[in-house]
N, C-alpha and C positions, 0 to 999 in steps of 0.2 A: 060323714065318712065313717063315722061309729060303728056303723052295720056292716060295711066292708071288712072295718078292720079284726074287729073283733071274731067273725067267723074265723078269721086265717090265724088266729092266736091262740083260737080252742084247740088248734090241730097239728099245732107248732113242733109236734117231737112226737109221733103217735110210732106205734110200736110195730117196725113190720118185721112177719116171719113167714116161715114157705121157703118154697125154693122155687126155680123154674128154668125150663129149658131154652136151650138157642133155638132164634127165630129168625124170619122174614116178615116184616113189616112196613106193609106199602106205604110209602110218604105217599102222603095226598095235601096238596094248594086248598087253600080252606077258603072259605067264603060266609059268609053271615045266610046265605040261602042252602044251606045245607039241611037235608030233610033224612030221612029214619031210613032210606039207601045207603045216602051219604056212609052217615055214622055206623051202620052196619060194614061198610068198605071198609070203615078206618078196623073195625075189631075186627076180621079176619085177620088170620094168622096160618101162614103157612110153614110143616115143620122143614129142619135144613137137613139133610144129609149128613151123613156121619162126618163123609170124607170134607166138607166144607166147612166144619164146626171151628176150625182153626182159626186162632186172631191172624198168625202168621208175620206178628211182629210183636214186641216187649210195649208194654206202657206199662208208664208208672202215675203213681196217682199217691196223694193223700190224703185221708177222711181219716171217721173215729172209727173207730175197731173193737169188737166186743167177743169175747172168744166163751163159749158155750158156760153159764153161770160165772161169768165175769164181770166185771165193770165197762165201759166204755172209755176207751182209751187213743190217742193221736198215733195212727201210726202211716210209715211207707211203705206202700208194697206195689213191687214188681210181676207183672205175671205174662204170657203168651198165649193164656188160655189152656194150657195143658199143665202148669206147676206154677204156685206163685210164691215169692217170697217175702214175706212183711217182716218190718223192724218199729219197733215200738218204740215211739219217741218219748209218752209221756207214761209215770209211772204214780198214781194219785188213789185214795181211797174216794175218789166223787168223780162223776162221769166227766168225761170230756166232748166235747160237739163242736159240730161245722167248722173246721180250719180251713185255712185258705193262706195261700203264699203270698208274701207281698213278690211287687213288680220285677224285684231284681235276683228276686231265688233264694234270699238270705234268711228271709224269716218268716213264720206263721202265727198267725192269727186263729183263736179259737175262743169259747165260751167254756169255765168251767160252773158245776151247778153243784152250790151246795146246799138244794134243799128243792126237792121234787112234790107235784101232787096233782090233784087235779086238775086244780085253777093255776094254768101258767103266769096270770098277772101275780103269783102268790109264790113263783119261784123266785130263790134267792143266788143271782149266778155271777161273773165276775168275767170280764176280757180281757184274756191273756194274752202274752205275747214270749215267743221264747226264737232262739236261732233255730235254723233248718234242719239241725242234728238234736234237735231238744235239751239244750244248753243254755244255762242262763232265760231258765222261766222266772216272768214276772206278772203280777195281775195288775194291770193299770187302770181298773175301777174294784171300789170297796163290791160287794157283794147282799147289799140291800133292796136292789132291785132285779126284774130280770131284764140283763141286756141279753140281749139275743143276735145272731145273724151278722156278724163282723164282714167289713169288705175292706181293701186296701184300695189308698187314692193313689191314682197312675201318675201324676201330678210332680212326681218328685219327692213329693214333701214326707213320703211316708206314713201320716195318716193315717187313720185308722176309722169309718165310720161304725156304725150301729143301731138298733134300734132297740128301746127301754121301753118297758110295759107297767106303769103304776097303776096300782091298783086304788081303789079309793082310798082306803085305811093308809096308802102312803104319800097322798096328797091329789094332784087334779086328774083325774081316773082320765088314761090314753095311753097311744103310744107316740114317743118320739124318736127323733133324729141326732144322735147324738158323734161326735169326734173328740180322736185325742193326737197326742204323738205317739210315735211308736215310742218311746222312752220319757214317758209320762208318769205322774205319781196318780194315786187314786186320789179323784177331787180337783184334779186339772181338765177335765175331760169338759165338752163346751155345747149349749144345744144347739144347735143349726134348726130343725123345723121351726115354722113361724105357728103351727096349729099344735094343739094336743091329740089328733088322728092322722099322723103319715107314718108311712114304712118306706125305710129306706133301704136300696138295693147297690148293684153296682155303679163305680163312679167312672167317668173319662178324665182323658190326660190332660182336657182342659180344667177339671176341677169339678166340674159338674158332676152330681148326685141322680141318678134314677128314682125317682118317688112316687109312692102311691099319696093321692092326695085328692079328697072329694071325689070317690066316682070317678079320679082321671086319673093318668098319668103326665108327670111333669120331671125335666131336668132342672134339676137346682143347682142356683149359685151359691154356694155355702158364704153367712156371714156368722159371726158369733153371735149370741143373745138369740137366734131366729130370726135376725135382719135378713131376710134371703129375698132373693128373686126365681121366681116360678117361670119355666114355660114349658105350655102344655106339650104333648108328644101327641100328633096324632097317630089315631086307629083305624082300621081297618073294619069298620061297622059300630054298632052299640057296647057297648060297654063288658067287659068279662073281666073276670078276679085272675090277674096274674101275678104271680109269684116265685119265688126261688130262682130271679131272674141271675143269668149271667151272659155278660157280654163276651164277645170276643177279645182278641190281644187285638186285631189293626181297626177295631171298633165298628165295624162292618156288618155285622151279624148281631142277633141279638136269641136269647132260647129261656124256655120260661114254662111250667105247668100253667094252663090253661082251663079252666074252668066251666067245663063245657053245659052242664046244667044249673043254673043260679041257683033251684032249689037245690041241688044235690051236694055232696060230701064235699071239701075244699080240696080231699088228696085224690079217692078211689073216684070222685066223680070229674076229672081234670086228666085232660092230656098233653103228653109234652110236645112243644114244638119250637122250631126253630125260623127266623125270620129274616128279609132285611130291615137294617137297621141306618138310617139316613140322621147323622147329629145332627148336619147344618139344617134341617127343614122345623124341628126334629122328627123324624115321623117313621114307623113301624110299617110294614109292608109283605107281599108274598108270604107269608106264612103256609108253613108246612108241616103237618103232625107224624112223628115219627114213631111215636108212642100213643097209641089208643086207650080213649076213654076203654076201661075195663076194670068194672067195680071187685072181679075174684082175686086182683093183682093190687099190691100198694108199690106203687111205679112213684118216682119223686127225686128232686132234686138233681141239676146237669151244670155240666161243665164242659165246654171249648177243648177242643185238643189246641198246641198252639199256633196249628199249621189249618185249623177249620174243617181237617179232613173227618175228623169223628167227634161224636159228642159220649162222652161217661152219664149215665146214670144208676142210682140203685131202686133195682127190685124184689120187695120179701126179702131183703138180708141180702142178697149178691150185687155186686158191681156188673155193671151191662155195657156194651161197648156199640153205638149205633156209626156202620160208617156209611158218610155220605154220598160217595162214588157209587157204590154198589147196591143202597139202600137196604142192607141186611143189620140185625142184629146179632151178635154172639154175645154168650156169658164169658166173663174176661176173670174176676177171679173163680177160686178153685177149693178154698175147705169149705164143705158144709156144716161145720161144725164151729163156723166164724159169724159175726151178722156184721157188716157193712152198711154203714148210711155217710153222707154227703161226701162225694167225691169229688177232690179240686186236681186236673190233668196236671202235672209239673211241667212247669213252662208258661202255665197259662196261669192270669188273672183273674179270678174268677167276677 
């Protein structure tokens, strides 16, 4: 699993800038016999009309926020596509990344990084936890490793998953699976992977874990120590690099960058799509790309609306808003002089 994982850890926070316009983007049912039509179908892009540029309704969302020679910071912002207005939750001299709300609205989960470079196994970052109005921040692991990628368990229990990147100089070179409580000290936190190569994604209400693991994907039953039990998810053909997954709220759906050329980039060469998602089998299905592979664009990272009608993602610094009825895209936030990355819809789980 080395070679899986590792590609997707090179690329783990890669820097997008640009800008870009509203579009229409064909969803297209995917297949494993797709040929160089195919994927020319998916990157066509057709532009929208002025007068259709309109979200024509408020979402709100949270990610990190980084406003022109700033830091990266947790904020909320509201927008309609025509003015948006963000409120800055956290206030820090070291970047803040990937929040996500737990289950019941109350609180957020995020990574802060204090100490960047090229080799992410070599970042030193910390999982934080604070209220929904950014009150009462706390880090609930020391800051010697990099954890990265927080999810919350639907489960009740409040929980907190993760995945941590050691590098050799800080003991068995991989990444794990790690949980805490949401009101845990640094040092309480527990491994759940049973290997030193899984990444861990989002969980279900029954407690199970999404996990990359061997060339597969598998739901996990979290024990402590890595006591777990694996079952495989099947797929839909041979094997692809998915990541940045997020489930839906009625667990139904599942949406995740997709990795359309093995040799190629893990972000610019990946497109996003959206799928069914069957726990009891457990198995992946119909898949649909709503975003095209399109190496000029750094497209990445998505999130559930909590109703399934649209998904948030960001592209080159703006939040993008894909809905599913209509199969169009719009640009949903509004300063260009803002850069936006990992958006989680309020409401939704990510």
């Amino acid at each position: 699993m080395k070679n899986g994982l590792t590609l997707s850890c090179l690329a783990l926070l890669c820097v997008a800038g640009g800008c870009t316009s509203e579009r229409v983007a064909p969803a297209v049912s995917l297949n494993e016999s797709s040929g160089a039509a195919e994927r020319a179908e998916r990157a066509s892009l057709v532009a929208v009309p002025e007068e259709d540029r309109r979200v024509g309704r408020k979402v709100t969302w949270i990610s990190s926020v980084r406003p022109r020679g700033g830091r990266f910071r947790i904020a909320r912002t509201t927008s309609d596509g025509e003015t948006s207005e963000t409120t800055y939750l956290t206030d820090s001299p070291h970047n803040d990344y990937k929040p996500v709300v737990s289950p019941d609205g109350t609180m957020i989960a995020f990574f802060r990084s204090y100490r960047e470079g090229d080799d992410f196994f070599l970042w030193d970052t910390s999982i934080c936890v604070m209220n929904a109005d950014g009150s009462d921040l706390r880090e609930l692991t020391d800051h010697e490793f990099m954890n990265t990628e927080p999810y919350w368990a639907r489960d009740g229990s409040n929980r907190i998953t993760w995945s941590r990147m050691v590098h050799p100089s800080e003991g068995e070179h991989g990444t794990y699976v790690f949980r805490t409580e949401h009101d845990a000290r640094p040092g309480d936190e527990q491994r759940i992977s049973a290997t030193n190569w899984e990444w861990g994604n989002s969980s279900l209400t029954d407690g199970r874990v999404f996990v990359l693991r061997e060339y597969g994907y598998h739901l996990l039953s979290p024990e402590r120590d890595g006591d777990s039990r694996y079952e495989k998810i099947e797929y839909p053909g041979p094997f692809r690099y998915l990541h940045k997954v997020a489930v839906s709220n009625d667990e139904t759906k599942i949406a995740y960058m997709k990795k359309v050329d093995p040799d190629g980039d893990d972000y610019r060469g990946s497109e996003i799509v959206y799928a069914d998602f069957d726990t009891s089998v457990p198995s992946i299905e119909n898949e649909v790309a709503f975003v095209p592979e399109d190496a000029s664009k750094f497209s990445w990272y998505v999130s559930f609306s909590p109703d399934n009608d649209y998904l948030l993602y960001a592209e080159d610094g703006k939040i993008m808003m894909y809905d599913v009825e209509s199969r169009t895209t719009t640009r949903l936030s509004t300063p260009d002089d803002v850069e936006y990355r990992y958006p989680n819809c309020e409401g939704s789980v990510k």
